[in-house]
ROKOL-169574 format. One line per 3 residues: number of its first residue (from 0); their letters; for each residue x, y, z of N, C-alpha, C, O. Coordinates in steps of 0.02 Angstrom, whole numbers, plus 50000, padded with zeros to 5 digits. Example, Ala and Ser with C-alpha at 12.3 -4.5 7.8 and 13.67 -1.06 7.14 Angstrom:
0	as	50660:49716:50390:50615:49775:50390:50660:49835:50390:50712:49834:50423 | 50642:49888:50354:50684:49947:50357:50645:50002:50394:50670:50057:50402
//
This chain:
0	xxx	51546:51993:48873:51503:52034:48831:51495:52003:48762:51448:52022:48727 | 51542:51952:48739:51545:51939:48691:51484:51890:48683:51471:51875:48624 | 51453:51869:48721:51392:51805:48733:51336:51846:48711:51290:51834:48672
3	xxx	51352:51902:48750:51294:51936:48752:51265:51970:48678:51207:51977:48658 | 51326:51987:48648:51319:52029:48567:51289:51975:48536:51239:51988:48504 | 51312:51902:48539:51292:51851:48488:51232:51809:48514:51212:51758:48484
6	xxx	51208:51829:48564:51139:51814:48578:51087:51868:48557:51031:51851:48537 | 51107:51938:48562:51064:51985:48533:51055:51991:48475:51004:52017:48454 | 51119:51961:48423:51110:51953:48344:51072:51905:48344:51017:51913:48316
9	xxx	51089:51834:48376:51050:51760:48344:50958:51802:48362:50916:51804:48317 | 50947:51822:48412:50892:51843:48408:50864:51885:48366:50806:51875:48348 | 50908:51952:48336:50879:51977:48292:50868:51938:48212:50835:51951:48162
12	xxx	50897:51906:48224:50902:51839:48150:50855:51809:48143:50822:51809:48092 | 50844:51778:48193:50805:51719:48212:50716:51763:48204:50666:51734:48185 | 50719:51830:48222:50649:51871:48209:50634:51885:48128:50585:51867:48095
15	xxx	50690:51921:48108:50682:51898:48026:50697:51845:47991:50679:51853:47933 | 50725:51788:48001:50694:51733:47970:50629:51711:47955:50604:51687:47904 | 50604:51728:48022:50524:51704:48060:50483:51744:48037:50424:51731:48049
18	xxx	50501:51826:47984:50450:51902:48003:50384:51866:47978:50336:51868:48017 | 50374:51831:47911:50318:51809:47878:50271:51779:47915:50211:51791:47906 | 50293:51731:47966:50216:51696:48003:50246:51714:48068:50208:51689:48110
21	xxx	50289:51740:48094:50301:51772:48176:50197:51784:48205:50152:51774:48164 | 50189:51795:48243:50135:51816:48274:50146:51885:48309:50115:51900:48360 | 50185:51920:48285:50185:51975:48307:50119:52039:48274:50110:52061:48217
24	xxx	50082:52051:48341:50025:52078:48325:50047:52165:48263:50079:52215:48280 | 50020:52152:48206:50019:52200:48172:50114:52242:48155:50132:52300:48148 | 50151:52174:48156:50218:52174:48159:50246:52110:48115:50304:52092:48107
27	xxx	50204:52091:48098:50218:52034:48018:50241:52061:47953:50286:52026:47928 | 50230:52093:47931:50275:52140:47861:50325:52167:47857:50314:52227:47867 | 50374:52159:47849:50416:52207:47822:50399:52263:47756:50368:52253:47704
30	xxx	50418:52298:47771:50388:52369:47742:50440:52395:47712:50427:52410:47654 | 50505:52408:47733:50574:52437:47718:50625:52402:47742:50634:52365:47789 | 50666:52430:47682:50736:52391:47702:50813:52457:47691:50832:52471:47634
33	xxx	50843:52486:47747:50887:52538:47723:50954:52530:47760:50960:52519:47820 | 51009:52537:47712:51065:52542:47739:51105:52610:47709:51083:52652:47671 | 51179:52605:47743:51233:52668:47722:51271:52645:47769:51258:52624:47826
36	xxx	51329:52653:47731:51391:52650:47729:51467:52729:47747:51495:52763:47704 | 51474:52730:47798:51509:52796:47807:51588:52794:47810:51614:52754:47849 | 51604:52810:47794:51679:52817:47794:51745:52887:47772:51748:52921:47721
39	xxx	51784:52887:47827:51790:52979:47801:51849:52971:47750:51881:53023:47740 | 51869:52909:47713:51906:52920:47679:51855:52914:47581:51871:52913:47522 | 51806:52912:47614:51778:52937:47548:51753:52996:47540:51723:53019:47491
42	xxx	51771:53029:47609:51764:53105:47630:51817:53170:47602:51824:53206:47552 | 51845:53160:47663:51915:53222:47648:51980:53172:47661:52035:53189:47681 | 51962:53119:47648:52031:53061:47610:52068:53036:47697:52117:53000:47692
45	xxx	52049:53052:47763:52107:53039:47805:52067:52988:47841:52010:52986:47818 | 52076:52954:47881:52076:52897:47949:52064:52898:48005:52093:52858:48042 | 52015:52950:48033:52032:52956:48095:51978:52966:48132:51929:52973:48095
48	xxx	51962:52970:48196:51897:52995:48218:51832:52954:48223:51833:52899:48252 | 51770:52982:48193:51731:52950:48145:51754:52898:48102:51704:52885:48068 | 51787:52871:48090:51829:52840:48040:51784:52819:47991:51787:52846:47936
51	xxx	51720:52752:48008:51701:52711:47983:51635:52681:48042:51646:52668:48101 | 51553:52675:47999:51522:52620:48019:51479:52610:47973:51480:52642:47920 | 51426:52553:47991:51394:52559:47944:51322:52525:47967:51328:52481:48010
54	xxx	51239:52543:47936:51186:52532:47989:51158:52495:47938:51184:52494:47882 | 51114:52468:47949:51055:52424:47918:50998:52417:47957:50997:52385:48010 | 50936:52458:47925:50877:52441:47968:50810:52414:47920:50799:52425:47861
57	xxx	50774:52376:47965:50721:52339:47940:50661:52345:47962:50657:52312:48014 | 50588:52382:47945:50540:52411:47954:50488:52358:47951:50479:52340:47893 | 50462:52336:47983:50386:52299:47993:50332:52331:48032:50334:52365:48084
60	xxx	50277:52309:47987:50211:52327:48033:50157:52381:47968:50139:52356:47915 | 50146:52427:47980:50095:52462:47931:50100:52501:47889:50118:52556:47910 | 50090:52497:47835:50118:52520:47757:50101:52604:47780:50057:52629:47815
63	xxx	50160:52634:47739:50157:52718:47745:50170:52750:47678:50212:52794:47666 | 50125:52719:47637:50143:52775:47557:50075:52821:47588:50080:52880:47571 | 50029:52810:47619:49976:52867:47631:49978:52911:47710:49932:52938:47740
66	xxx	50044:52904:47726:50058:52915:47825:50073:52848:47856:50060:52788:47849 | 50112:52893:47898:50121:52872:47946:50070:52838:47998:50017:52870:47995 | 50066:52782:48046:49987:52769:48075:50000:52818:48149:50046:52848:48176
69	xxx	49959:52809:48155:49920:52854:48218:49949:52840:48294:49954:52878:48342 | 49965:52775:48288:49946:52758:48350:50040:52724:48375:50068:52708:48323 | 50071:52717:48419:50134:52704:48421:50120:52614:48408:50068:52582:48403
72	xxx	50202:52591:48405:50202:52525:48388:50165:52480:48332:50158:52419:48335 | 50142:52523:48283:50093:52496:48230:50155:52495:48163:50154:52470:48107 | 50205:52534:48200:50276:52519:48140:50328:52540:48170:50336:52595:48196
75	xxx	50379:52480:48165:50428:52471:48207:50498:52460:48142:50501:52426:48090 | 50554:52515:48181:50610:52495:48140:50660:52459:48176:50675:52496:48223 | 50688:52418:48178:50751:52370:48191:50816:52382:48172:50828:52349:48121
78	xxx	50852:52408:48187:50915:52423:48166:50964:52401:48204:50959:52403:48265 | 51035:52367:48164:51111:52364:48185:51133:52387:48150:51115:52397:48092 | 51209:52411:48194:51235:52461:48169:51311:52468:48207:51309:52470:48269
81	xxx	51367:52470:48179:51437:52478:48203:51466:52525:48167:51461:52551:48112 | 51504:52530:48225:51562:52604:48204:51613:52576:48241:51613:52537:48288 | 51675:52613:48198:51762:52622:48229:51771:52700:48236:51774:52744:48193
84	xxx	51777:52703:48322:51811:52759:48318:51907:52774:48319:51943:52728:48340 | 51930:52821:48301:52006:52804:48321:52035:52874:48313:52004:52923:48293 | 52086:52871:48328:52126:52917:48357:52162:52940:48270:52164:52898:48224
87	xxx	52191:53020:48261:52222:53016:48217:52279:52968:48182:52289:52938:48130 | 52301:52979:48228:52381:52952:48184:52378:52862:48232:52398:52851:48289 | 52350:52818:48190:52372:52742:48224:52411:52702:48220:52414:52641:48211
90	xxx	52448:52751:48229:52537:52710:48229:52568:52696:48324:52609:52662:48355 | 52523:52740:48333:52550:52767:48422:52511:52700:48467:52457:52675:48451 | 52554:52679:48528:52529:52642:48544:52473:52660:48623:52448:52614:48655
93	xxx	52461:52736:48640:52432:52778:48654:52376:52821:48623:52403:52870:48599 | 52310:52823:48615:52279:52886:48596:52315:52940:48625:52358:52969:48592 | 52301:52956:48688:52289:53031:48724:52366:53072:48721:52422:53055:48740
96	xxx	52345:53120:48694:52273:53151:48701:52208:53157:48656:52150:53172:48667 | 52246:53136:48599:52169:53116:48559:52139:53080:48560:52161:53037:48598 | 52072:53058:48528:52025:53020:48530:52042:52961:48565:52104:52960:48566
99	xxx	52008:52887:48609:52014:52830:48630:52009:52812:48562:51994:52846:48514 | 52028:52738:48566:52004:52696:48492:51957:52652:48544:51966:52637:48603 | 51882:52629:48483:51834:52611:48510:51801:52582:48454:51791:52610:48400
102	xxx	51778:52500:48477:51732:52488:48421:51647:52488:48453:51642:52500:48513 | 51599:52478:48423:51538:52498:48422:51481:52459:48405:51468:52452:48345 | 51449:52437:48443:51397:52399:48392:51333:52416:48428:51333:52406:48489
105	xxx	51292:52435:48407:51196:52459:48435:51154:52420:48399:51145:52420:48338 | 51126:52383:48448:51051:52350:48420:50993:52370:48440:50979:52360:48500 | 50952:52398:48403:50905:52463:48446:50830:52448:48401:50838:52433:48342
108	xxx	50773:52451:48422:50725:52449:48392:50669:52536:48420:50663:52571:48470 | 50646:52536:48364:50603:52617:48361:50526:52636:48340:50509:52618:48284 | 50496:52659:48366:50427:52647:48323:50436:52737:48302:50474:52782:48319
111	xxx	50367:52730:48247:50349:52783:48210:50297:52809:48216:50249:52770:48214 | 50284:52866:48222:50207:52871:48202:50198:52957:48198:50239:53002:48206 | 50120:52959:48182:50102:53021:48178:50060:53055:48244:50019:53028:48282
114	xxx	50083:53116:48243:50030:53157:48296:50006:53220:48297:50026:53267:48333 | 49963:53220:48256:49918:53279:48242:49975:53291:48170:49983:53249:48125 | 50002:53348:48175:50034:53375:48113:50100:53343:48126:50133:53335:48075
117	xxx	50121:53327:48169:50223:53306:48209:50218:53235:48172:50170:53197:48168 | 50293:53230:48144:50296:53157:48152:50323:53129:48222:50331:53176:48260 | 50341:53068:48253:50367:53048:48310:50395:53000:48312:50359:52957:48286
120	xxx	50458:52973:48334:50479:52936:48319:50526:52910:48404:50573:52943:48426 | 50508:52867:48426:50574:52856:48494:50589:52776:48491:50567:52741:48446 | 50627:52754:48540:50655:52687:48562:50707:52703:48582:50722:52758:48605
123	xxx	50751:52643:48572:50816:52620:48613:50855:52591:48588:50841:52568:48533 | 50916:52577:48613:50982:52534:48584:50998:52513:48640:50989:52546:48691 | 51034:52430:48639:51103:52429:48688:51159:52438:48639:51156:52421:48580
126	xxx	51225:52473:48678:51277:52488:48635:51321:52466:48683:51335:52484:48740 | 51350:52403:48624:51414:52383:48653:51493:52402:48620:51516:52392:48564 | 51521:52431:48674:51595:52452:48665:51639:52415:48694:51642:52397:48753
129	xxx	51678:52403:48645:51747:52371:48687:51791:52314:48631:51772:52303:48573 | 51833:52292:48654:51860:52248:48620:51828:52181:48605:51856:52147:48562 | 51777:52158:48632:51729:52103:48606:51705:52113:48552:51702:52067:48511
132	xxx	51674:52197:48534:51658:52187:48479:51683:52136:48406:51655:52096:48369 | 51751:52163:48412:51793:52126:48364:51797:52175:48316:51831:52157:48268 | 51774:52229:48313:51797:52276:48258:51876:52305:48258:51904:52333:48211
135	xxx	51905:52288:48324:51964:52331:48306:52017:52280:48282:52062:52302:48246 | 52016:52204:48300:52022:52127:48263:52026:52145:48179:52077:52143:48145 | 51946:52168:48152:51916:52177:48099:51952:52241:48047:51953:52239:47985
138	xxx	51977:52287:48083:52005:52350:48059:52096:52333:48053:52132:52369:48018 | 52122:52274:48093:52172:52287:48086:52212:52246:48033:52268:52253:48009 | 52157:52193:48023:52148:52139:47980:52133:52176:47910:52177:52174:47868
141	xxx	52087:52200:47898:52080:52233:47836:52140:52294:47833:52173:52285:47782 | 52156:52335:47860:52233:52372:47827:52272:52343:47818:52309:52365:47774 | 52293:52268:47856:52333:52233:47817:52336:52204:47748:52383:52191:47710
144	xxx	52284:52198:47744:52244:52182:47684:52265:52250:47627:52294:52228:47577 | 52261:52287:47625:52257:52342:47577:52339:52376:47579:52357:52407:47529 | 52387:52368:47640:52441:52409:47657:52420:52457:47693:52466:52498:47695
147	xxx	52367:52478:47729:52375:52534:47768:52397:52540:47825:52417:52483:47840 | 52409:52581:47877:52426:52590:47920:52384:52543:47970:52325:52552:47958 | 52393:52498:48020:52352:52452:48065:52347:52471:48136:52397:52468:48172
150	xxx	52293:52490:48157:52279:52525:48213:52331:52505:48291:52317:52454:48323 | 52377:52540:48308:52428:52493:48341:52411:52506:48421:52450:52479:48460 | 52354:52547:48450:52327:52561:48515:52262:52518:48540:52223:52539:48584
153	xxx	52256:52459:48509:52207:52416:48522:52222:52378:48613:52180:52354:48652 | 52276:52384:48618:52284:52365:48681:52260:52418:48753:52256:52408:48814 | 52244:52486:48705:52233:52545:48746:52154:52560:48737:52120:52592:48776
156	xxx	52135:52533:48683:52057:52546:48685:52003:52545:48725:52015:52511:48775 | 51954:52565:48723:51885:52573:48788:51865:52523:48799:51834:52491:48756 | 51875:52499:48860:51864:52426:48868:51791:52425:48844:51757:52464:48811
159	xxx	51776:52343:48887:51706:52317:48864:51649:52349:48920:51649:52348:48982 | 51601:52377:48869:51533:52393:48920:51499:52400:48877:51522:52414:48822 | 51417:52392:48892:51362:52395:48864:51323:52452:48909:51308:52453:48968
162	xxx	51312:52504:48852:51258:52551:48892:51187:52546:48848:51175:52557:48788 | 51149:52524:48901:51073:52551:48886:51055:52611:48851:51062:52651:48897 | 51031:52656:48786:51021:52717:48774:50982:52713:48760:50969:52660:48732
165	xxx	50922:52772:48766:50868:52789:48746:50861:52861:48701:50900:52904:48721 | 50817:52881:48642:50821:52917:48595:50740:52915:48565:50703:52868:48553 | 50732:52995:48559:50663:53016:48540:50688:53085:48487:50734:53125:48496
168	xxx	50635:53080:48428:50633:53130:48390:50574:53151:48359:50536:53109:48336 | 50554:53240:48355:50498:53256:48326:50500:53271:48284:50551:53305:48284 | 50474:53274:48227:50484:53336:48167:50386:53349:48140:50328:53333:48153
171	xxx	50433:53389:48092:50365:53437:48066:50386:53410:47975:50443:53410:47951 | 50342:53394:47950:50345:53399:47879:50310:53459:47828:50250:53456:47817 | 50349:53506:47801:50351:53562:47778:50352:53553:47694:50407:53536:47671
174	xxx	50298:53563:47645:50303:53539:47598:50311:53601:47534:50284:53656:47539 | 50342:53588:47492:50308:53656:47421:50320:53618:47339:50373:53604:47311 | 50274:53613:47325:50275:53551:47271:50325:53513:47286:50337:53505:47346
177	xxx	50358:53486:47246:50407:53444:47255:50450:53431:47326:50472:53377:47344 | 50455:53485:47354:50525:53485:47396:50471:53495:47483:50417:53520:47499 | 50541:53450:47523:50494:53435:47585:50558:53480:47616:50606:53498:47582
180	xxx	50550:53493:47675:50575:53543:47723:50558:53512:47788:50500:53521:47807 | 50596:53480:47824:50572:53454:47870:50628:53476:47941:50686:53457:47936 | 50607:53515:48004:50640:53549:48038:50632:53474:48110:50593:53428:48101
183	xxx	50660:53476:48150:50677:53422:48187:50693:53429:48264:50726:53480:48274 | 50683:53399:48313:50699:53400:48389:50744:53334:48396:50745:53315:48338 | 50771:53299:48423:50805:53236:48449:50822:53249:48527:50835:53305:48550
186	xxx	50822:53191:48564:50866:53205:48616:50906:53125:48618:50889:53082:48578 | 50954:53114:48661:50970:53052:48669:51003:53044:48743:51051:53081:48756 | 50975:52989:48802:51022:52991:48844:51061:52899:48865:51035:52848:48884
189	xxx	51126:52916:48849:51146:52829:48866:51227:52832:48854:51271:52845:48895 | 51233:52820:48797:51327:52814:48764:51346:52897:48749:51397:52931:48755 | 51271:52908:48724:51296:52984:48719:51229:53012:48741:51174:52987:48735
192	xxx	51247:53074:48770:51183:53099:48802:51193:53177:48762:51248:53203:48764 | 51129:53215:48722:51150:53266:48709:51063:53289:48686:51020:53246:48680 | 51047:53370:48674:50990:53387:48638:50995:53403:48600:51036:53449:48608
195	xxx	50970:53396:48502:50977:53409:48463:50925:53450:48424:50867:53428:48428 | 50936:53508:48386:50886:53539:48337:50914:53538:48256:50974:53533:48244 | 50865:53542:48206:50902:53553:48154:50856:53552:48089:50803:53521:48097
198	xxx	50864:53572:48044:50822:53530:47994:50846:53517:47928:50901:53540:47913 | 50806:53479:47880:50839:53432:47824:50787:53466:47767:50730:53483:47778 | 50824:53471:47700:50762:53476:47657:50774:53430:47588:50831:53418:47569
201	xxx	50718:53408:47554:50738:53336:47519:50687:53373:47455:50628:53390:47457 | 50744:53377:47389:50706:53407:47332:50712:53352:47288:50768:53330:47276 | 50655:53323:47260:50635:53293:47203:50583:53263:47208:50570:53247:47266
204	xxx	50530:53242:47151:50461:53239:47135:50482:53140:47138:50526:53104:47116 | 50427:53133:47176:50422:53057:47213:50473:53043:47298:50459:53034:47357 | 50529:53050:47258:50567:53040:47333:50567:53082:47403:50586:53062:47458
207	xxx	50537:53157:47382:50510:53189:47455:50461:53168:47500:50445:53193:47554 | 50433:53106:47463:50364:53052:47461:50399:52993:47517:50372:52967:47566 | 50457:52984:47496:50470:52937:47555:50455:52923:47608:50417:52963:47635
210	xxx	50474:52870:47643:50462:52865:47699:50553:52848:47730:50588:52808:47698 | 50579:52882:47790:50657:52906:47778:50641:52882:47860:50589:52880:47893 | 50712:52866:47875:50742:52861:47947:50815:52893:47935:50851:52904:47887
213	xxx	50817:52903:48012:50886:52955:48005:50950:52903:48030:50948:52853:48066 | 50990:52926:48005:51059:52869:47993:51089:52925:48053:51100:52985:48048 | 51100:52873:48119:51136:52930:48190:51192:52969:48173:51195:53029:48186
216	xxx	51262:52923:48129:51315:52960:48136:51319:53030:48097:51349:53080:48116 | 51290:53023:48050:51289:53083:48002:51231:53134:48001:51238:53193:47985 | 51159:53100:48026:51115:53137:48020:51057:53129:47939:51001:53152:47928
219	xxx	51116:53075:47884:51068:53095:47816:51003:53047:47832:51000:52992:47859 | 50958:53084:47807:50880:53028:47802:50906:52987:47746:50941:53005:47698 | 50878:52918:47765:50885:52869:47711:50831:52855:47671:50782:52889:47684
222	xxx	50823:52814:47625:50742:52786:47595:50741:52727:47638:50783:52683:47645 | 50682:52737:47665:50670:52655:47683:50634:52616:47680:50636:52558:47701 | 50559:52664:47627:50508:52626:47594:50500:52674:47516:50510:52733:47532
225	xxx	50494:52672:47485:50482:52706:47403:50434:52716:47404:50398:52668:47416 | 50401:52789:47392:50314:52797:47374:50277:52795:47297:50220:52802:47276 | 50350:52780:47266:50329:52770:47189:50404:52715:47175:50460:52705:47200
228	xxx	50351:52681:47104:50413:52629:47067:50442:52683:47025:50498:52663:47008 | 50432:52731:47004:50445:52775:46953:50514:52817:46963:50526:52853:47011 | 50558:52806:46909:50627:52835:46923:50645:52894:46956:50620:52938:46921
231	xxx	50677:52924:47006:50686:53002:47018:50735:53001:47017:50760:52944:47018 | 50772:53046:47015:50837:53087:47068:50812:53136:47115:50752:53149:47119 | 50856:53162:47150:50853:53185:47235:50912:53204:47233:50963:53177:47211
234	xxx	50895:53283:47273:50971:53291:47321:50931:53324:47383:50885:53364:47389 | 50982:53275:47438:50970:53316:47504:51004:53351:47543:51065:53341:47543 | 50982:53395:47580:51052:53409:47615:51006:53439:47706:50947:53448:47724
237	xxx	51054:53443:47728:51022:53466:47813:51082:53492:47837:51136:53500:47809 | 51056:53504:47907:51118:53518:47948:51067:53541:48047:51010:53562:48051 | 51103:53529:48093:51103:53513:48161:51151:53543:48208:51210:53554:48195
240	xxx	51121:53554:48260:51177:53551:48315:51161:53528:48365:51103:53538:48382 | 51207:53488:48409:51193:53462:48489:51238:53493:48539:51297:53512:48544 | 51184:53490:48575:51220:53518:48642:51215:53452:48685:51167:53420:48707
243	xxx	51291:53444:48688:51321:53371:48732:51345:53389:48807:51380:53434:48830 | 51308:53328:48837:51301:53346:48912:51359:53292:48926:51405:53297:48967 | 51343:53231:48872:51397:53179:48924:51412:53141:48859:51374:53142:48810
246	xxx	51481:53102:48860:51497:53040:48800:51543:52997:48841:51593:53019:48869 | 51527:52945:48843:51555:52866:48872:51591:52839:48822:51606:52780:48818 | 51614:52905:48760:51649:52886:48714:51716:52925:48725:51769:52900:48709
249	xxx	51712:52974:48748:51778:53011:48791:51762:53039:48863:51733:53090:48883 | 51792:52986:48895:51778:52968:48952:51815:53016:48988:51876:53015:48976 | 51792:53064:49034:51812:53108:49082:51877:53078:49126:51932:53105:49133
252	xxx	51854:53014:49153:51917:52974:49169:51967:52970:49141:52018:52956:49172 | 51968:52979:49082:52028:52969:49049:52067:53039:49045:52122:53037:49018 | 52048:53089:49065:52055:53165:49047:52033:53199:49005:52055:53256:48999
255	xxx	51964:53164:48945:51949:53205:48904:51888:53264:48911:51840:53251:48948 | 51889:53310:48884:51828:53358:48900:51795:53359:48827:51824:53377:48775 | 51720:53333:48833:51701:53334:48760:51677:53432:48738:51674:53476:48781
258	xxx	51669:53438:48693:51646:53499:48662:51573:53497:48647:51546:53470:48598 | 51529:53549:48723:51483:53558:48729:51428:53559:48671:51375:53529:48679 | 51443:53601:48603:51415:53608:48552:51445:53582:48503:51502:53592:48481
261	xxx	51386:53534:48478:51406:53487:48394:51381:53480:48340:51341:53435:48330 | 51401:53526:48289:51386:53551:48223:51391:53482:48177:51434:53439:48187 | 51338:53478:48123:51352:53436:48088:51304:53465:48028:51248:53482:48045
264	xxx	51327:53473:47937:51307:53492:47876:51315:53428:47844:51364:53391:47842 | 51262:53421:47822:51274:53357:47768:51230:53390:47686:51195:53439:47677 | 51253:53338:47641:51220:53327:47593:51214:53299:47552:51272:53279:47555
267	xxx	51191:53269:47499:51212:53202:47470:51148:53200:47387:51105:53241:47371 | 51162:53155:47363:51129:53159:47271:51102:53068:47296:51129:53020:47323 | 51044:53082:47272:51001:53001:47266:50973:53009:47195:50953:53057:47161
270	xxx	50982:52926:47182:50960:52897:47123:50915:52844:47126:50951:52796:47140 | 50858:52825:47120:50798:52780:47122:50769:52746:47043:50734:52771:46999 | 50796:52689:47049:50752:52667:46979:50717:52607:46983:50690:52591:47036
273	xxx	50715:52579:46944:50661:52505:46938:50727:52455:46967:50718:52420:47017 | 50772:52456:46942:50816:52385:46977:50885:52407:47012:50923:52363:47033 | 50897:52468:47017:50958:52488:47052:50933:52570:47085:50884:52605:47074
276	xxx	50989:52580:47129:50975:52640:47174:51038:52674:47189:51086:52635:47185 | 51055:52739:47208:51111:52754:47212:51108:52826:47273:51071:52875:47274 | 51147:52810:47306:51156:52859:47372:51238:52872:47387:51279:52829:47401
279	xxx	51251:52949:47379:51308:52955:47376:51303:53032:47410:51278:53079:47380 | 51335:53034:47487:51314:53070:47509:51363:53130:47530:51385:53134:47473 | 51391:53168:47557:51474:53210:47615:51429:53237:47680:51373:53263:47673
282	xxx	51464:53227:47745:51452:53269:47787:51485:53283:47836:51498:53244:47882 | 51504:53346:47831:51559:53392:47882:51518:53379:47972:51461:53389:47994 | 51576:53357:47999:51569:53368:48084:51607:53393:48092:51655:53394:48055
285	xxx	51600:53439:48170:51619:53487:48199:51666:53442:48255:51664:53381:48265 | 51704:53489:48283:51733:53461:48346:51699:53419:48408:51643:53434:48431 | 51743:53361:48434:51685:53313:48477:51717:53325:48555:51696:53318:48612
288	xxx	51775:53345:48527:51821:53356:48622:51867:53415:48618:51888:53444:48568 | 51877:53425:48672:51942:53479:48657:52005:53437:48673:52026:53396:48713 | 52024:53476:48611:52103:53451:48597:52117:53407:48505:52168:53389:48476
291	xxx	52031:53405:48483:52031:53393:48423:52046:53457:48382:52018:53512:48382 | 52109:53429:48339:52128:53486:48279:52099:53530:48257:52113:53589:48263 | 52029:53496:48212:52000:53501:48140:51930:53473:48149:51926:53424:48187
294	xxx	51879:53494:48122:51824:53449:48096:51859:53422:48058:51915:53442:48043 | 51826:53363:48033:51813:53334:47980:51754:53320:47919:51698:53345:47913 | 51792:53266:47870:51708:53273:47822:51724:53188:47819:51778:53158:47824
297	xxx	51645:53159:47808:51655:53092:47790:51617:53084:47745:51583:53133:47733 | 51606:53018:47698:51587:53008:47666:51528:52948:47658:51555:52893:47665 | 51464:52942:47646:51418:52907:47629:51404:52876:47579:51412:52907:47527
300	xxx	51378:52802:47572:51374:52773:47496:51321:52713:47526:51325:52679:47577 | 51267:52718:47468:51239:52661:47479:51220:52649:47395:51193:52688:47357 | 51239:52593:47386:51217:52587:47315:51176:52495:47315:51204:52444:47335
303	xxx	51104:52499:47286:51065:52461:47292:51050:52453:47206:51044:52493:47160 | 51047:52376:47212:51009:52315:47156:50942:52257:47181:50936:52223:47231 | 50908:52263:47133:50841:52249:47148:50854:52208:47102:50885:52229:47052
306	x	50827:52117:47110:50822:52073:47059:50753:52040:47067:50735:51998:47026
//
């Protein structure tokens, strides 16, 4: 699997090196550029679970400060993206009964568009799990690094597999001067299969203007194109629930039963200026299996410089 991850990066590389004269019909521009950073110890301070990932996506194809285009594939987002999942306490050389430890990596591309009043948005990921990734290598290496505790069930982790997933979302954009209100559908079936409703509302004058993709683990919309150079602040906040049919992240095989319904509140303060940007976000999840304690809260940060 490991061939396979570093053939799907050199390719996604090798497309943005190339985006400027690529021949990709009406897929030459980059348009946006958005990342975030999650981690629950910038949350409610502990290690576990959710722990840590982090996404980066890259938008080409047809400018949207005036809409979205019409027609599918006229704007396409590109995104990678890894996560560590893990078990509370990683001292044990066993998860179960809690969480597997699992690392994560999705390379997924998405188009956008408009339809009638809906926005629309679908595509796909492959998501590879397992110890190829190298994240749990990566995690145990960095707590050494700092003194923390070093994940000691890596020998027990979800092996290697790649699942195919597919993922579609609708929303409605709901406006009142300044502030957008935007209510939402998702479904997803592959690593995790579940149906989602929910909605987000984004208050401040320019940045409700954005053009936003949704960051999977948490749910916050990101910026991923600016509809003005002009300074704002922003706060957003939303919240969701899924109803989970299946997760290849707690594997029935193993004895786990995930928790049918999955709550998630977020919210977070944005800062937009001429050469720096600031995204600093919290968002509480609900239980993912039974036999988990506690929700948790994690924490979001994206902080951007423009030279």
């Amino acid at each position: 699997m490991r061939v396979a991850i570093l053939a799907a990066l050199g390719v996604m590389h090798a497309g943005l090196a190339q985006a400027e004269g690529f021949a990709w019909p009406k897929l030459d521009t980059i348009v946006g550029v958005s990342r975030l950073f999650n981690n629950d110890f910038l949350g409610d301070g502990n290690d576990r679970w959710r722990t840590g990932s982090y996404e980066v996506s890259v938008t080409f194809g047809e400018q949207v400060l005036d809409g979205l285009p019409t027609t599918a594939f006229e704007l396409m987002q590109y995104r990678l993206r890894s996560e560590i999942l893990a078990p509370a306490d990683l001292s044990l050389a066993t998860a179960f009964p809690d969480r597997p430890y699992a690392g994560v990596i999705g390379l997924g591309a998405f188009t956008h568009f408009a339809k009638g009043a809906y926005n629309v948005s679908y595509g796909g990921e492959l998501v590879f799990v397992g110890p190829s990734t190298g994240l749990g290598r990566f995690q145990k290496w960095a707590h050494k690094q700092i003194g923390a505790q070093a994940p000691m069930m890596l020998a027990d982790q979800l092996p290697d597999h790649i699942y195919p997933t597919v993922q579609g979302e609708i929303s409605r954009n709901m406006r009142a001067g300044d502030t957008l209100f935007r209510p939402f559908a998702e479904a997803q079936v592959g690593v995790e299969s579940y149906a989602r409703v929910g909605i987000d509302a984004i208050f401040g004058k320019n940045l409700s203007r954005n053009f936003f993709v949704r960051e999977p683990i948490t749910g916050h919309l990101v910026s991923n194109v600016r509809s003005s150079d002009d300074r704002s602040f922003g706060f957003m906040m939303g919240g969701d629930v899924a109803y989970v049919g299946d997760s290849k992240l707690l594997p029935e095989s193993r004895g786990y039963t995930v928790e049918t319904m999955r709550p998630r509140a977020r919210a977070g303060f944005v800062y937009e200026g001429e050469n720096a940007g600031l995204f600093y976000g919290l968002t509480w999840l609900g239980k993912e299996f039974e036999g988990q304690k506690e929700s948790q809260v994690t924490g979001s940060l994206n902080v951007k410089f423009n030279f």
